[in-house]
N, C-alpha and C positions, 0 to 999 in steps of 0.2 A: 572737884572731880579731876581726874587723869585718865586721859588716854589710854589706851590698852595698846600694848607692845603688839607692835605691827607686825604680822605673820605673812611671810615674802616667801609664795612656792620658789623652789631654787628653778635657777633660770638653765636653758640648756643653750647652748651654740650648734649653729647649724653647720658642723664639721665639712657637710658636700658642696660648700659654697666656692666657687671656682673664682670669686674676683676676690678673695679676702685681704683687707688694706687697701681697699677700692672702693668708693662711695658712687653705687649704680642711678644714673640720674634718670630720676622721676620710679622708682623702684615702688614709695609708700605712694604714688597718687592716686593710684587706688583702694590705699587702704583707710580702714577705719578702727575705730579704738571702742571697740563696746563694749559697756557696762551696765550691772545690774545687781540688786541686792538679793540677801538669800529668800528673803522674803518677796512672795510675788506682790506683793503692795506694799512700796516703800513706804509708808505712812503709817504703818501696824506696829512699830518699835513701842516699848514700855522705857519707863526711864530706868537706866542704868543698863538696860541689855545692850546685848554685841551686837552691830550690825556689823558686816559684812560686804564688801566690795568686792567683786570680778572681773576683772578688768582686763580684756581679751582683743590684741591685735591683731587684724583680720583682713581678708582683702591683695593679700602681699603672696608671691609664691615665694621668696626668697631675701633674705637681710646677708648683707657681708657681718660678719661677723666683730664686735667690741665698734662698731660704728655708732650704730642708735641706742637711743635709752629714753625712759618711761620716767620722768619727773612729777612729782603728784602734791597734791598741797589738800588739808584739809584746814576749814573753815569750821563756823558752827553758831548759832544761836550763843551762846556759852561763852564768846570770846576766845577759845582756845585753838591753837593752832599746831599743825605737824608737817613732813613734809619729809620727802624722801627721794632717792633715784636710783633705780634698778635696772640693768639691763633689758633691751627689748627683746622679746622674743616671741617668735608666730608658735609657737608650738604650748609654752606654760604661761599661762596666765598669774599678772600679779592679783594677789590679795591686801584688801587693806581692812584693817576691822580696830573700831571707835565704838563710842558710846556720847551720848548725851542726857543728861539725869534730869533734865525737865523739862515738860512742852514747847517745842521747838524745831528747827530743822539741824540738820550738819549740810555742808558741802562739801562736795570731793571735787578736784581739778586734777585731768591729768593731759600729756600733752608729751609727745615725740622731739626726739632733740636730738642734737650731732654733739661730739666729745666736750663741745666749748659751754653746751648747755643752749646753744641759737636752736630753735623751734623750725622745724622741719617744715617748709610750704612746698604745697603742691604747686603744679607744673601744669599751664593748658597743652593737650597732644592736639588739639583738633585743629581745622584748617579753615580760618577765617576767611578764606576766600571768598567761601560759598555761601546765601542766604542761613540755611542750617548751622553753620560752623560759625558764622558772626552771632546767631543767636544764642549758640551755645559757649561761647567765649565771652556773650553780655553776663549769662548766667553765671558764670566760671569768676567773673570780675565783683558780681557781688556776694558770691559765697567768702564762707571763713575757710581757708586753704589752709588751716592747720590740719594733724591728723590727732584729734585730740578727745577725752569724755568730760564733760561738765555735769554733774546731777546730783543726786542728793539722797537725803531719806528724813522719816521725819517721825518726833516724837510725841502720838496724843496730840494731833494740831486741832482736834475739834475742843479741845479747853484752852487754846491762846484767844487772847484777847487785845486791844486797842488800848489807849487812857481813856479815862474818861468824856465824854462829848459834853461840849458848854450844856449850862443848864440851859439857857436860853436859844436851845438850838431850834425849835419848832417856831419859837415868836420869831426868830430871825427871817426866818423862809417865808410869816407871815406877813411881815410887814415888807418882804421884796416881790410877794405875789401881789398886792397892795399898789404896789409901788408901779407892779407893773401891771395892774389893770387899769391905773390913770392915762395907757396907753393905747388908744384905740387899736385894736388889728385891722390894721388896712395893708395890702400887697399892692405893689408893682409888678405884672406879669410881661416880659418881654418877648413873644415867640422866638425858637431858636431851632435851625434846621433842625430837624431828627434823621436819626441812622437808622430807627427801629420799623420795621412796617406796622401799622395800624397802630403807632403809640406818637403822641407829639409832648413836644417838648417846652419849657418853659422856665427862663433866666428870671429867680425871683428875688425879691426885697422886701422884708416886714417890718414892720413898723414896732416899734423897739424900746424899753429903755436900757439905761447903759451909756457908752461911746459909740455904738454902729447899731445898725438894722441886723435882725438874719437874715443872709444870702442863702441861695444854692439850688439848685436844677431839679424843677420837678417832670417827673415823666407818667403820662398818664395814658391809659386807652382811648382810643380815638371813638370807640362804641360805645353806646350810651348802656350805662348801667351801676351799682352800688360795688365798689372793690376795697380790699384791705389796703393797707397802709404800710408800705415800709420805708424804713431811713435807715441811713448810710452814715454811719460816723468815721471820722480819719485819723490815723495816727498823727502823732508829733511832727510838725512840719516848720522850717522858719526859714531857707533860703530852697536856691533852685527851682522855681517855677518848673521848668522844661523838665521837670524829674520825676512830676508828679505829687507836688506838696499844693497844687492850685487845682482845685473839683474841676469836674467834667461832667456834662451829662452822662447820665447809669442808668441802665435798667433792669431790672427782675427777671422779670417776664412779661407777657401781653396782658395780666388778669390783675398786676401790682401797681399803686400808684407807687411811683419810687421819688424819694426825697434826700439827695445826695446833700448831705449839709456841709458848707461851710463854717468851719468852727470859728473864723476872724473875725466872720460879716464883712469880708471885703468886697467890691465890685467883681462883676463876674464880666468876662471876658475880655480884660486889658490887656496892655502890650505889658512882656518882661519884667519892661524898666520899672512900670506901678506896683508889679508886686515885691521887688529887688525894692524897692523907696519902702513899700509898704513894712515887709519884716525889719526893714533897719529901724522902721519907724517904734516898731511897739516891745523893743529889747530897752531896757533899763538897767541901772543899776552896772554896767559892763557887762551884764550878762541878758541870754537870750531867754524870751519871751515866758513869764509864770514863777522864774528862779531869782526873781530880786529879791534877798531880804526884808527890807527896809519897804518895797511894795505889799510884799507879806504882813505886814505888821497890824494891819486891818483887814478885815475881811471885804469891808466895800473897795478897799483901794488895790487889792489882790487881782488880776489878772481874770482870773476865775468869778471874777464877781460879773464881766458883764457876759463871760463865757456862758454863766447860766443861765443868762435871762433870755439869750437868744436860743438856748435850746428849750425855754419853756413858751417862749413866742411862737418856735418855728411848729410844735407842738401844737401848740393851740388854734393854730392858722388854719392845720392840715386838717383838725377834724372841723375844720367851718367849711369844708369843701363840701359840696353834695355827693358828689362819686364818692365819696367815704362811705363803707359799708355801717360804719355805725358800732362797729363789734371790735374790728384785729386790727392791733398797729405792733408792729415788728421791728424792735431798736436792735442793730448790730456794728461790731466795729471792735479794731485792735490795738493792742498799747492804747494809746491816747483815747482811740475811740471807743477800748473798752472802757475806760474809766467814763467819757461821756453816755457809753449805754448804761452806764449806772445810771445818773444822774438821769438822766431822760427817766429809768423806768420809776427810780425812786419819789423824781418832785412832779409825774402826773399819774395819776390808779390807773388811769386807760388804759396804756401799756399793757398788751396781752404776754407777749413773750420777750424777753431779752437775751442777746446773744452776747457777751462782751467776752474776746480773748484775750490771754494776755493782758488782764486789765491793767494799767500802771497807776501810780499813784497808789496804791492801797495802805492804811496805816501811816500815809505820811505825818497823821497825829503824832504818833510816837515812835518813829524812829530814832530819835535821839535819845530820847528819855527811857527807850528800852532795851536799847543797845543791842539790836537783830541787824544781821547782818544784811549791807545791801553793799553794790556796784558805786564808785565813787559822781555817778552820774546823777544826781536824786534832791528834789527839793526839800531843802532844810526846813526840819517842824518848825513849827508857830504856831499860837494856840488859835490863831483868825484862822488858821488851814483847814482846823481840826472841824467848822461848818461845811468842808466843800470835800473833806475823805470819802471816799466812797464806803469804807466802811460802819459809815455811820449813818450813809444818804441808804443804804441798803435795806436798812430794817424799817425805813417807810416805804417801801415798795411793797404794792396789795399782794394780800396772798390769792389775788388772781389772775396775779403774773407769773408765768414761768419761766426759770431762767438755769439758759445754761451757761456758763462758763468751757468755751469752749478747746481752749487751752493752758494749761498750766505747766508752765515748765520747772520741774525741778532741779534746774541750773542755772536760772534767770532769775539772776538779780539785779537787774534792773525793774522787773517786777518780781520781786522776792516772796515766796511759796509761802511765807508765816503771812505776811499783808492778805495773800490771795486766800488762803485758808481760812483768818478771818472776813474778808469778804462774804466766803461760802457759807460759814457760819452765821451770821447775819441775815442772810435770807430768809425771809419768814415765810414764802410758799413753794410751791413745788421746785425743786431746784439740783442739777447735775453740774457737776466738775469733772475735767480727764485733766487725770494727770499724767506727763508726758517724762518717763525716762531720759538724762542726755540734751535735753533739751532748753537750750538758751532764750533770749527775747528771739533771736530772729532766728535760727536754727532749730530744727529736727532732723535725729540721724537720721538717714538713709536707711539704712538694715532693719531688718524690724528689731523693734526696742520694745524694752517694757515700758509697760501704757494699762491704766487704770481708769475706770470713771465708779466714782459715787454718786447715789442719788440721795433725796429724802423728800418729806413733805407729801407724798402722792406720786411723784415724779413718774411719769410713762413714756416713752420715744414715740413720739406719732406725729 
């Protein structure tokens, strides 16, 4: 395959520009770079068609002129690569137009730059002084301060597929539910102040196999009666306590038992220093926590291996509770904890609905072996993985679970759109995916973007 010669509207200069040969500071920080394919569902490409990029800087009332410029890199399923730089300009939009000839994605990157090629970062204007202006300079600190579009399009992704799953993938999960019913479920419940009116709270420990117990904060109504079930999964977490990588009590609402889980099974409520000891403690290999090769090489010896057990414990605990309505349990959770709402809905049927966005991990089977593209941040296949992909934990989830996916980004490759498509595919009951234009792991534009959801299997919004 080859590329299709890049169609570049000619660019215009904005002649009335009074500071020209003058770079006006903080000029882009209100702008942004939107993009969008000609098609309004970037997912509807055939192989070998043209797609089509628009790529529209916006937000700006004025550019000095031969200052900035529009750097753009394409990527692709395919292996193939392009890349260009065109003048900025607020008035013509660049064009870019590719093709990909087999079930797959492409990516486009594009991204604001001064004559040297250095990436244009925004500027906070607001005034830290005040409660307002510190919060909104916290926000300001963890945003991407480029002016930049990341997204995609994609070809026929409901025929991409995984490698194949051990044959032995069903006796494996049987002989570790096995394993883990030589485990009594007995809890430790620790009362723990609540903030909620009429709901109390409770620091708990289950009884486990593995290296640890599940931990994590149950919160429940203080009024007698039968209520649903939800849990709270977390993304990827390994240092900084004080940051938010160490649970907290959650809650719902007054009508939900809520079950904020701990994914480590650490203690719950230590000082710092325990959980600073703790993450140094469970990194191997020189690398941090699930990315060891060599831990990888088995699946009992994998990270993941006693990650599961404690979410089919914490699972099993919550419906030996009476207040359990007996009917609805609700798994949700992003990156990291998308991938655990997999798992949750796949290795118990009970699971009524699953929420997992941004799920990560998907297809970690075969990313190497099928040479899709992802973010240099990603754990290296192994075929011991290939029991714990969610793309394969997927297709044992009842089809009386419903599940949305509740974001997909197609710029985010750190969870890359082919893994996330075959995730969606996989699903065997009622089931939605939105897919999110521009949109990275931790970013969505601002402006309104193009944005898609599919459904199938029955699927209804209610």
């Amino acid at each position: 395959m080859s590329i299709l010669p890049q169609r570049l509207i000619p660019i215009a200069c904005l002649a009335a520009c009074t500071t020209i040969g003058t770079i006006i500071a903080g000029e882009l920080d209100s702008a942004v770079l939107h993009g969008e394919t000609d098609k309004p569902r970037a997912i509807d490409y055939k192989p070998g068609e043209t797609m089509t990029f628009t790529l529209s800087l916006q937000g700006a009332e004025a550019l000095p002129p031969d200052t900035y410029f529009i750097l753009w890199k394409r990527t692709g399923d395919d292996g193939l690569t392009d890349n260009g730089k065109v003048p900025a300009s607020l008035t013509e939009p660049l064009v870019v137009r590719t093709k990909l000839d087999h079930p797959g994605f492409v990516r486009i990157e594009a991204w604001v730059a001064d004559k040297t090629g250095r990436s244009y970062r925004k500027s906070f204007r607001g005034d830290p002084s005040t409660p307002e202006g510190k919060k909104a300079l916290n926000r300001f600190e963890r945003m991407d301060k480029r002016v930049f579009f990341d997204g995609g399009a994609g070809v026929e992704p409901e025929k991409l597929k995984s490698v194949p799953e051990p044959d032995d993938f069903d006796a494996f999960w049987a002989k570790r539910r096995a394993r883990l019913a030589k485990v009594p479920i007995e809890a430790e419940m620790k009362p723990v102040k609540s903030w909620w009116k009429g709901m109390k709270v409770f620091a708990v420990s289950i009884k486990c196999a593995g290296p640890r117990p599940a931990t994590g904060y149950l919160t429940m109504p203080n009024k007698p009666g039968k209520y649903p079930i939800g849990v709270d999964f977390h993304g990827y977490g390994h240092t900084y306590p004080n940051k938010g990588h160490v649970i907290s009590p959650h809650c719902w609402n007054d009508t939900t038992i809520c079950f904020n889980f701990s994914p480590h099974g650490y203690e719950l409520g230590r000082e710092p220093e325990y959980y600073d000891e703790f993450f140094r403690s469970i990194c191997s290999g020189g690398r941090t926590f699930g990315f060891d090769d060599k831990q990888n090489d088995t699946p009992e010896n994998s990270y993941f291996s006693g990650y599961t057990y404690r979410i089919m414990r914490a699972l099993e605990w919550l419906k030996s509770l009476p207040e359990w309505d007996g009917r609805n349990i609700t798994v949700r959770g992003g990156s990291m904890g998308g991938l655990q709402s997999v798992w949750a809905a796949g290795l118990d049927p009970d699971v009524t609905l699953a929420c997992p966005g941004i799920p990560w991990c998907c297809d970690m089977g075969g990313r190497d072996t099928l040479k899709r593209t992802i973010d240099p941040w990603y754990i290296h296949e192994t075929p011991a993985l290939r029991y714990y992909d969610p793309v394969n934990i997927a297709k044992r989830i009842a089809k009386t679970c419903r599940v949305e996916i509740t974001r997909a980004g197609l710029g985010d490759y750190c969870c890359p759109p082919s893994g996330v498509a075959i995730l969606y595919n996989n699903i065997p009951g009622p089931k939605k995916i939105n897919w999110v234009q521009g949109s990275t792991h931790g970013y969505v534009p601002p402006e309104p973007h193009q944005h898609f959801s599919l459904t199938a299997n029955g699927w209804t919004d209610n």
